[in-house]
C-alpha positions in Angstrom: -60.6 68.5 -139.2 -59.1 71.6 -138.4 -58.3 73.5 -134.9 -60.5 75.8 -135.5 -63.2 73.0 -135.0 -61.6 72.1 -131.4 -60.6 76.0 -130.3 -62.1 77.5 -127.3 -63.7 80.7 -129.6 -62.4 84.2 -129.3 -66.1 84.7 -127.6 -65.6 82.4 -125.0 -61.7 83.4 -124.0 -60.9 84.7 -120.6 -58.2 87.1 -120.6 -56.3 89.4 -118.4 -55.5 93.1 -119.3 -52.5 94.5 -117.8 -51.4 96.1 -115.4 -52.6 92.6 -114.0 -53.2 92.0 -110.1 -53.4 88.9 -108.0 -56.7 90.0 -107.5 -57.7 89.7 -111.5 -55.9 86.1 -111.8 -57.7 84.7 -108.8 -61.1 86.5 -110.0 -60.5 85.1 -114.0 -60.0 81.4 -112.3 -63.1 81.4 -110.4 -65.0 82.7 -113.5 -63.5 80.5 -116.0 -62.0 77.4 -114.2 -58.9 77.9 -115.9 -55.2 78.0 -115.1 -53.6 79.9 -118.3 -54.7 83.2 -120.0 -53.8 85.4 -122.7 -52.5 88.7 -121.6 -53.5 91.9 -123.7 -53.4 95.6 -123.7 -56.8 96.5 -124.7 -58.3 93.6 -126.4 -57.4 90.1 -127.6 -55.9 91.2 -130.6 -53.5 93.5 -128.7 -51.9 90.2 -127.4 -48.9 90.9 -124.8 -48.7 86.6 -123.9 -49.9 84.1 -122.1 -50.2 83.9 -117.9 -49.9 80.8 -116.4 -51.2 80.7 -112.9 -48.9 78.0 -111.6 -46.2 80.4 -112.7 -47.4 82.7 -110.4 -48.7 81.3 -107.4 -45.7 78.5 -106.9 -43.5 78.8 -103.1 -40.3 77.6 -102.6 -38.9 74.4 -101.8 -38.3 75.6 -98.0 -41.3 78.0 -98.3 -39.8 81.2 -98.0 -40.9 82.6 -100.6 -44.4 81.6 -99.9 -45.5 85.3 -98.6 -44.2 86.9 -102.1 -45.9 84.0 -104.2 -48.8 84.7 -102.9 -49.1 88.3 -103.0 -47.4 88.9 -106.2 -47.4 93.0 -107.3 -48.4 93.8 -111.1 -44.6 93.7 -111.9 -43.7 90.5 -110.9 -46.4 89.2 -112.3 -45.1 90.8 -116.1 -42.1 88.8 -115.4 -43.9 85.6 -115.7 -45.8 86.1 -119.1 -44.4 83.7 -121.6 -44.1 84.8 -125.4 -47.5 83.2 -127.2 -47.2 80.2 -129.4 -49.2 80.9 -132.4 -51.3 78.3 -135.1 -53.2 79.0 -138.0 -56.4 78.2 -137.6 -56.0 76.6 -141.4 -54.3 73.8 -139.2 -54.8 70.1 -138.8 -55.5 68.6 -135.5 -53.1 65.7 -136.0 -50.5 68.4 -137.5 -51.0 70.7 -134.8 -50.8 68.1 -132.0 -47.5 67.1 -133.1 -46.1 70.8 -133.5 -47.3 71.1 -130.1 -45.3 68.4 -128.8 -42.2 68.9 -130.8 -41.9 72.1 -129.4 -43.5 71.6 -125.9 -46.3 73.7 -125.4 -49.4 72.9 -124.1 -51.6 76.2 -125.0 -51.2 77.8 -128.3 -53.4 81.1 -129.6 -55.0 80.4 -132.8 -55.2 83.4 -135.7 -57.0 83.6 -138.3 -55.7 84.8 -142.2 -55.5 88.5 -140.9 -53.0 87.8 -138.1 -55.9 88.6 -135.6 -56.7 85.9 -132.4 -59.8 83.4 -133.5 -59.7 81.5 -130.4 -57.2 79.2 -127.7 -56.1 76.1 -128.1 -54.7 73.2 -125.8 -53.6 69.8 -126.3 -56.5 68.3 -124.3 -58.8 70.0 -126.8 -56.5 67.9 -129.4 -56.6 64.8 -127.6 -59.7 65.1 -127.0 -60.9 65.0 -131.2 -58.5 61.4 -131.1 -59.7 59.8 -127.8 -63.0 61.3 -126.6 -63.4 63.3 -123.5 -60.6 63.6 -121.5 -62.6 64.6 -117.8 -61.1 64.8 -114.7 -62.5 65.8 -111.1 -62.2 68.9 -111.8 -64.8 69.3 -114.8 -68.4 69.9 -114.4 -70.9 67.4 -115.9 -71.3 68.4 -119.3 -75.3 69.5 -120.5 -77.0 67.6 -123.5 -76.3 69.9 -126.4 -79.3 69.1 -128.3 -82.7 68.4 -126.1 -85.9 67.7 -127.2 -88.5 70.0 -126.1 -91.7 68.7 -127.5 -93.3 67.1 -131.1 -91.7 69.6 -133.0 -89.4 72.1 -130.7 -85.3 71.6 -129.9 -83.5 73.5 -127.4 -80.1 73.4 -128.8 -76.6 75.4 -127.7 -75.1 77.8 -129.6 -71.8 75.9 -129.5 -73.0 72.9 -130.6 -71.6 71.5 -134.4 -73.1 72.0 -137.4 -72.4 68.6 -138.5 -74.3 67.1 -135.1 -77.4 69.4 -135.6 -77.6 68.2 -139.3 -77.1 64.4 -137.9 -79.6 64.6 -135.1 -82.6 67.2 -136.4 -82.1 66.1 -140.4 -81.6 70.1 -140.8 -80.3 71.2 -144.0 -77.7 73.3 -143.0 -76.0 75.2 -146.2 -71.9 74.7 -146.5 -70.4 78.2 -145.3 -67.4 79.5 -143.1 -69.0 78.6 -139.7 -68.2 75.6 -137.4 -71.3 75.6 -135.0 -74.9 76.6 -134.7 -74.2 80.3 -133.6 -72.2 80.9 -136.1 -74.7 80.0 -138.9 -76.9 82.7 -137.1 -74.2 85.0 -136.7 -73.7 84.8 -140.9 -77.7 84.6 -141.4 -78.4 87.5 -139.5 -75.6 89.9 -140.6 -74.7 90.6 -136.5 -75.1 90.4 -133.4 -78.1 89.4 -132.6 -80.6 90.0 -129.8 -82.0 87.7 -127.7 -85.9 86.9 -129.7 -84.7 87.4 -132.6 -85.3 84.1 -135.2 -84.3 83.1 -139.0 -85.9 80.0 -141.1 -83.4 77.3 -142.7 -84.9 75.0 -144.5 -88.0 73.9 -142.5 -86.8 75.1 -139.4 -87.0 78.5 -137.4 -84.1 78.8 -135.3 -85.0 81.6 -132.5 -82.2 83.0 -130.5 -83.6 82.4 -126.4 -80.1 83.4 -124.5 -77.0 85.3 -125.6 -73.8 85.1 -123.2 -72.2 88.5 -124.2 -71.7 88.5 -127.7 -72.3 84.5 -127.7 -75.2 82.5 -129.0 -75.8 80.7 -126.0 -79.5 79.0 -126.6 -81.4 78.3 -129.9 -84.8 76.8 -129.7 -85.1 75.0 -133.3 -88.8 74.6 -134.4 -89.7 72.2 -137.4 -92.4 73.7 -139.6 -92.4 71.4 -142.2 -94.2 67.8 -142.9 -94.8 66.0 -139.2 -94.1 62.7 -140.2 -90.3 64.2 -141.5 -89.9 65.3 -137.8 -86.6 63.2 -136.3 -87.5 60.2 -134.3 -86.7 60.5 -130.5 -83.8 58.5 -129.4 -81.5 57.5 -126.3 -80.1 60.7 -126.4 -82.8 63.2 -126.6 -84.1 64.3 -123.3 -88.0 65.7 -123.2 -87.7 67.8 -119.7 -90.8 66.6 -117.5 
């Protein structure tokens, strides 16, 4: 397995365009639930560094600097932008988990053969591939990726694994250059699609039902084929009332 497997996407990244304000930190937090971001000029592959917010919202021992910490100006806050610690997206978990470590960095931006940003990476999402979910009180209860809708209807997310979807529907899912379920779609349909739009694989017809920007956020997953090859129902498929 490779970090590209276990990478927030490029899709899904928050980040912060200078000149960055206090205001556009404290906005990207609420939105993401995060604490680091990549900094860029324009876009993500304009990459300046990374911002972490304890960097920049931390007082003093005594507290005196607690009026400048918390109202920081667009300069102060360039000052705290660490250089970006860069993987290949090519590389192991267990390889990149130790590189991490050696070198002490938590976050790392992933790039892809070109040199542009595929995604961003942390050691949770590391740990996480080794140990299962790592959640704290802070995370929200994860959705079931993959619910059963009725007889022969899935509502699956776009994020969701290839691997899982050809484990828990018995899709045949062709070998290509795509981790998850969107980006199968994304490679069927040639772009990016619109929200109705649908593709058959197999026996299925996988229609797109939400985008989330440029993301494949919901697929309902129809078998067409033979009933009695429909996947059994089991502990973890949940048929809304």
């Amino acid at each position: 397995m490779d970090v590209r497997e276990v990478m927030t996407p490029r899709v899904d990244v928050t980040a912060l365009t200078i000149p960055v304000h206090a205001d556009d930190i404290a906005r990207a937090v609420r939105i993401s639930g995060h604490s680091c971001f990549p900094v860029v000029h324009d876009d993500l592959d304009d990459l300046i560094g990374i911002l972490f917010v304890n960097d920049i919202f931390r007082t003093g021992q005594d507290g005196s600097e607690a009026r400048e910490a918390t109202d920081p100006s667009p300069l102060e806050i360039s000052r705290k932008v660490r250089q970006p610690y860069l993987v290949p997206e090519s590389l192991g978990v267990l390889e990149a988990l130790a590189d991490m470590r050696k070198h002490r960095r938590a976050v790392a931006i992933v790039v892809d053969e070109y040199g542009g940003v595929a995604g961003i990476l942390t050691v949770k999402d590391l740990l996480e591939t080794l140990v299962g979910d790592l959640n704290d009180e802070f995370d929200e209860e994860e959705e079931a990726m993959i619910v059963r809708v009725d007889a022969n209807r899935w509502l699956v997310d776009g994020q969701t694994n290839v691997d899982e979807v050809r484990d828990r529907l018995g899709m045949e899912v062709p070998d290509g250059e795509y981790v998850t379920l969107g980006g199968l779609l994304f490679e069927r349909f040639g772009h990016i699609p619109d929200e109705g739009e649908q593709v058959r694989v197999g026996d299925w017809d996988l229609r797109v039902v939400e985008m989330d920007k440029r993301r494949v956020a919901q697929v309902v997953a129809t078998h067409l084929g033979d009933p009695a090859e429909v996947p059994a129902p089991n502990e973890s498929d949940e048929t809304p009332d």
